[in-house]
C-alpha positions in Angstrom: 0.0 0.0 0.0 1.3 3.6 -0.6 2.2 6.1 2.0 0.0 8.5 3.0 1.0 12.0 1.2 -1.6 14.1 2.3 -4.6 14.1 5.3 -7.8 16.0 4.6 -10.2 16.8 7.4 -13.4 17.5 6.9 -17.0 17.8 8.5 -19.4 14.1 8.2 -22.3 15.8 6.9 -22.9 14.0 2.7 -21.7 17.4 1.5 -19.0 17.5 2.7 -18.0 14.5 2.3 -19.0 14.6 -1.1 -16.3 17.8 -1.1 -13.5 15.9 0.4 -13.9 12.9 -2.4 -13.7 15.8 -5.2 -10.3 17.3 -3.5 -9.0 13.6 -3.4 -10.1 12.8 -6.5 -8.6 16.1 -8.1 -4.8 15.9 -6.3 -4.7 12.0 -7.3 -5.0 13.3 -10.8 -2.5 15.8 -10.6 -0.1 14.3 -9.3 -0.4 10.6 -10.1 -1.3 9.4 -7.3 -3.4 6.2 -5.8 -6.0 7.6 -3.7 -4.5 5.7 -0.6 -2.2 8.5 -0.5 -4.6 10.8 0.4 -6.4 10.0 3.6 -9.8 12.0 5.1 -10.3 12.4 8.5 -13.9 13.3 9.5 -14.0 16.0 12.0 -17.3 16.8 14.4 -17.4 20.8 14.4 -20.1 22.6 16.9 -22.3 23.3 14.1 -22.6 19.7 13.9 -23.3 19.3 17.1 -26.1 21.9 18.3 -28.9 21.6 15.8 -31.6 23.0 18.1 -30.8 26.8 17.8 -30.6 29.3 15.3 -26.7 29.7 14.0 -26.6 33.0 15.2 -27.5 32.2 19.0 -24.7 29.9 19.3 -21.6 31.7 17.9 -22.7 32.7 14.4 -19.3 32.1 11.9 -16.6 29.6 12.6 -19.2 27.4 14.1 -18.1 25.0 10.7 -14.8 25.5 10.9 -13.3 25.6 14.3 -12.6 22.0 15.1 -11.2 21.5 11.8 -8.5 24.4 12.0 -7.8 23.5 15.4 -6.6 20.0 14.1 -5.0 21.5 11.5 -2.8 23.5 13.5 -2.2 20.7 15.8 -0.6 19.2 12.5 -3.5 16.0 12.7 -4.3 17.1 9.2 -2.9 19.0 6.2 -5.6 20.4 4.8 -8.8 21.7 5.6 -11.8 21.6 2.9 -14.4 23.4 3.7 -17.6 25.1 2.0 -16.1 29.0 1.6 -19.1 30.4 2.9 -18.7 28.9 6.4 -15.1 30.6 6.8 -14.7 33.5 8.8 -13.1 36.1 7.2 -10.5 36.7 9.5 -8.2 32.8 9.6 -6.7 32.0 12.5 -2.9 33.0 13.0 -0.9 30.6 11.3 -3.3 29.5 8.5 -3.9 30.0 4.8 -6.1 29.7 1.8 -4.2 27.5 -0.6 -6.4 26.8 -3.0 -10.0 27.6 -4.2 -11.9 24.9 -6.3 -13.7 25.9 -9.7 -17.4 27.5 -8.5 -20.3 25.6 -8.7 -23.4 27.4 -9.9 -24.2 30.2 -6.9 -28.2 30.2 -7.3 -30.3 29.6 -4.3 -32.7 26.8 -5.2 -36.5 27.1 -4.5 -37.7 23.8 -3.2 -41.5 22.6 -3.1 -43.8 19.4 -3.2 -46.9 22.1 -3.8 -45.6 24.8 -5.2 -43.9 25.9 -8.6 -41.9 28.6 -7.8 -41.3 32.0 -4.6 -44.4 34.0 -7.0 -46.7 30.9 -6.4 -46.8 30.8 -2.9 -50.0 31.9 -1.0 -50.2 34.7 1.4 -49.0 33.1 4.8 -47.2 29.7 3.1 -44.6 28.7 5.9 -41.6 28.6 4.3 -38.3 26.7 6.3 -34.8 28.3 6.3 -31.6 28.5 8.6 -29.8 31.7 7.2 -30.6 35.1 8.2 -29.7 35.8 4.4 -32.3 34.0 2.8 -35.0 34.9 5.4 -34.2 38.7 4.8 -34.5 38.4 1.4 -37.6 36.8 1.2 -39.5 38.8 3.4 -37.8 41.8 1.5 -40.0 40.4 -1.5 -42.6 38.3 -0.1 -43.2 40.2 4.0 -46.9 38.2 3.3 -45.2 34.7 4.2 -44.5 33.1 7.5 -40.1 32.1 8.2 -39.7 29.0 10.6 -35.8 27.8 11.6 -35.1 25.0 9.5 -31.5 23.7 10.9 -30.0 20.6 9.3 -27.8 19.4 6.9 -29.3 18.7 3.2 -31.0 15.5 3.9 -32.8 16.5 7.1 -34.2 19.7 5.8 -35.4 17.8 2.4 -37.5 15.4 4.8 -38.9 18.6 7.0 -40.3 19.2 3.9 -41.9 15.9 3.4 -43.0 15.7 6.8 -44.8 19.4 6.3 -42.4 21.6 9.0 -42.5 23.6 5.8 -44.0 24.2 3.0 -41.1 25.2 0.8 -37.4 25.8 1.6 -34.2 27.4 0.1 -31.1 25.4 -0.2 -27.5 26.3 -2.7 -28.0 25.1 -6.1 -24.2 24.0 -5.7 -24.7 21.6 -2.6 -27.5 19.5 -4.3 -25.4 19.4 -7.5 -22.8 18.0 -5.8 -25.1 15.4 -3.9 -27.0 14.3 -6.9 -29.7 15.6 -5.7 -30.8 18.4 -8.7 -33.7 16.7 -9.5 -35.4 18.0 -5.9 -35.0 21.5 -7.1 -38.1 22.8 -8.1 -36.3 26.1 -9.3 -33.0 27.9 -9.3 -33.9 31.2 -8.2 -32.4 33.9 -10.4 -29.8 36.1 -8.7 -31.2 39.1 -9.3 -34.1 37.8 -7.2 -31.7 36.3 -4.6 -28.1 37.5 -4.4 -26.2 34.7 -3.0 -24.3 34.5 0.3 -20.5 35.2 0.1 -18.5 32.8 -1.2 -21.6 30.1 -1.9 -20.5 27.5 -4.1 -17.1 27.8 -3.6 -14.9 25.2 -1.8 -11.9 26.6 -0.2 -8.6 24.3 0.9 -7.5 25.7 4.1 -3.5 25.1 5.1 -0.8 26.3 7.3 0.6 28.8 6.3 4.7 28.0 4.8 3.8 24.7 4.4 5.6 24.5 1.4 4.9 20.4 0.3 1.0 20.9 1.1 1.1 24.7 -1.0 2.6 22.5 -3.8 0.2 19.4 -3.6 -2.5 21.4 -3.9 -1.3 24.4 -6.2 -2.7 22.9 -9.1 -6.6 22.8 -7.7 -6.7 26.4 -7.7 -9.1 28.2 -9.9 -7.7 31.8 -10.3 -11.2 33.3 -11.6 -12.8 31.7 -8.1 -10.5 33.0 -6.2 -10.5 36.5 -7.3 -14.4 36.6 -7.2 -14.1 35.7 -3.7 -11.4 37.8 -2.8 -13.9 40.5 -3.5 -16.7 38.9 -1.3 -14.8 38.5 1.1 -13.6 41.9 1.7 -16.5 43.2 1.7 -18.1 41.2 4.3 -15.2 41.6 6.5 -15.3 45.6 6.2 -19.1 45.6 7.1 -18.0 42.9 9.7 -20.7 40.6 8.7 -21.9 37.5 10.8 -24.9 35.3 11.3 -27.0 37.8 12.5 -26.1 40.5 10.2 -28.5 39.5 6.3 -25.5 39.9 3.8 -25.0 39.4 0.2 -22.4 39.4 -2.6 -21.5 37.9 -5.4 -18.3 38.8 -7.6 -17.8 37.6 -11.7 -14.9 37.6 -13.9 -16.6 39.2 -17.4 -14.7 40.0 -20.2 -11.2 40.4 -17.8 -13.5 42.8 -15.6 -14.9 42.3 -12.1 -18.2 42.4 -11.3 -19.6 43.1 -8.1 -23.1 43.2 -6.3 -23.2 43.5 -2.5 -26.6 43.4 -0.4 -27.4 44.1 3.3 -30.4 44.2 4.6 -32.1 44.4 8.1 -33.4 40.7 9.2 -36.8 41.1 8.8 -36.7 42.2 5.0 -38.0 45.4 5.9 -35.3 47.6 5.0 -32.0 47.2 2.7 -28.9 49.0 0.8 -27.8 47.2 -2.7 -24.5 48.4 -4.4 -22.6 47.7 -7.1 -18.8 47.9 -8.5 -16.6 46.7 -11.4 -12.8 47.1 -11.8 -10.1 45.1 -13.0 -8.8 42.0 -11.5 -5.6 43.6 -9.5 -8.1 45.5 -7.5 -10.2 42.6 -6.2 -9.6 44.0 -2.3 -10.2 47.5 -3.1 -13.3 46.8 -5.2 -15.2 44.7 -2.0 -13.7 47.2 0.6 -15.0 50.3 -1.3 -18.2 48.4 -2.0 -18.6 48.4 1.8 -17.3 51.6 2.3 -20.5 53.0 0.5 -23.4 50.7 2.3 -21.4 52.3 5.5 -22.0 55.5 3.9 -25.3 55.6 2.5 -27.3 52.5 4.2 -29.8 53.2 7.0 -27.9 53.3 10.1 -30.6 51.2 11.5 -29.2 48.2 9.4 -25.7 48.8 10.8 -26.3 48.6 14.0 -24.8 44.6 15.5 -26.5 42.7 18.1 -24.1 42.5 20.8 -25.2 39.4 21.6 
């Protein structure tokens, strides 16, 4: 049997794993290798853990992330793969992004067993959801409806649906692509409907940082368009100091070797938001998210600013 090269930890959820499988899969072809070189480790994070409160009440970002990093400084793993969106935005001392996977398709997907699409739904339809975001947004567009938690990886929340918690739900396009699972989507929702959450459908490859080997096994994963779309994301949701209970939105393009940027906050009821926009050229990913923020902190109702300090 071959010597183990490389040890990924992930979360256990199907997702993830699913994620995990696609990293080993895409370093045994790039280097060669048999994938008994490349071991996964499956990692329990609190997010895992608690699934009877609302993100935000327990810690809000990181929640997804934690354990993992924590073994990965320990040096029990060499690399972290996680779904972007769950990162903070600030890594802990001593780690890195290394790499950032090709992006799957960023659309929220409108689920339903009685209903065709968000328009169809009735006056007072309960609709399931765990992210601020998606709750914001919708009651930004649809205040009629009724919003009830909805924690749960993939799986679970498909069979709240079934057992009528909910009449429809919201789940990333990307995640049920990579499960299998796109025949349950009962409608990508535009993104000019629903702007995406920062980072959504993007898988990130988390390592210490100046480790040289694991910066060169992985090197070859990176997508340079990804990462620059994120890049601007993720600056602006680290300027505005978002976190699970602050409704934010962004999503970044490479077009015609210009960036393209949309940003969204909003207040978590829907009732009030700030949209912006930017483009620029691909050298000034950073500035382009950090100025983006710079004029919702500007212009947006102050109201909207304001952080829980719980």
């Amino acid at each position: 049997m071959q010597a183990t090269t490389l040890r990924i930890g992930t979360r256990g959820s199907p997702l993830a794993l699913a994620q995990a499988h696609e990293v080993q899969d895409r370093i045994a072809k790039a280097h060669g290798l048999s994938h008994d070189a490349i071991t996964i480790t499956v990692i329990k994070t609190t997010g895992d853990q608690i699934l009877d409160r609302p993100l935000a009440d327990i810690g809000g970002k990181g929640l997804f992330t934690k354990e993992i990093e924590d073994a990965l400084l320990a040096n029990d793993i060499d690399v972290a793969v996680h779904s972007m969106k769950d990162m903070q935005t600030a890594l802990p001392d001593g780690l890195t992004i290394g790499a950032v996977l090709p992006r799957e398709d960023v659309r929220d997907a409108f689920i339903s067993l009685t209903h065709k699409s968000l328009a169809d739904l009735p006056a007072g339809t309960v609709v399931g959801t765990s992210s601020l975001r998606r709750q914001a947004q919708l009651l930004h567009k649809r205040p009629d409806l009724q919003v009830v938690g909805f924690r749960g990886n993939v799986q679970t929340r498909l069979r709240k649906l079934q057992e009528g918690v909910a009449e429809a739900t919201f789940l990333a396009v990307a995640g049920l692509k990579r499960l299998g699972l796109q025949d349950r989507i009962t409608a990508p929702v535009p993104i000019d409907q629903m702007l995406p959450a920062v980072a959504q459908g993007a898988i990130a490859l988390e390592i210490r940082a100046g480790d040289e080997a694991t910066s060169h096994m992985i090197a070859p994963l990176n997508d340079a368009s990804t990462a620059l779309a994120v890049t601007v994301e993720r600056a602006f949701l680290a300027k505005l100091e978002g976190s699970c209970r602050t409704p934010i939105a962004g999503y970044a393009q490479l077009e015609s070797g210009k960036l393209l940027f949309r940003g969204q906050i909003l207040s978590p009821d829907g009732k009030k938001g700030y949209d912006v926009a930017r483009s620029g050229s691909p050298e000034s990913a950073l500035n382009l998210g950090l100025d983006a923020a710079d004029d919702v902190l500007s212009k947006a109702d102050a109201s909207i600013l304001v952080r829980s300090s719980a």
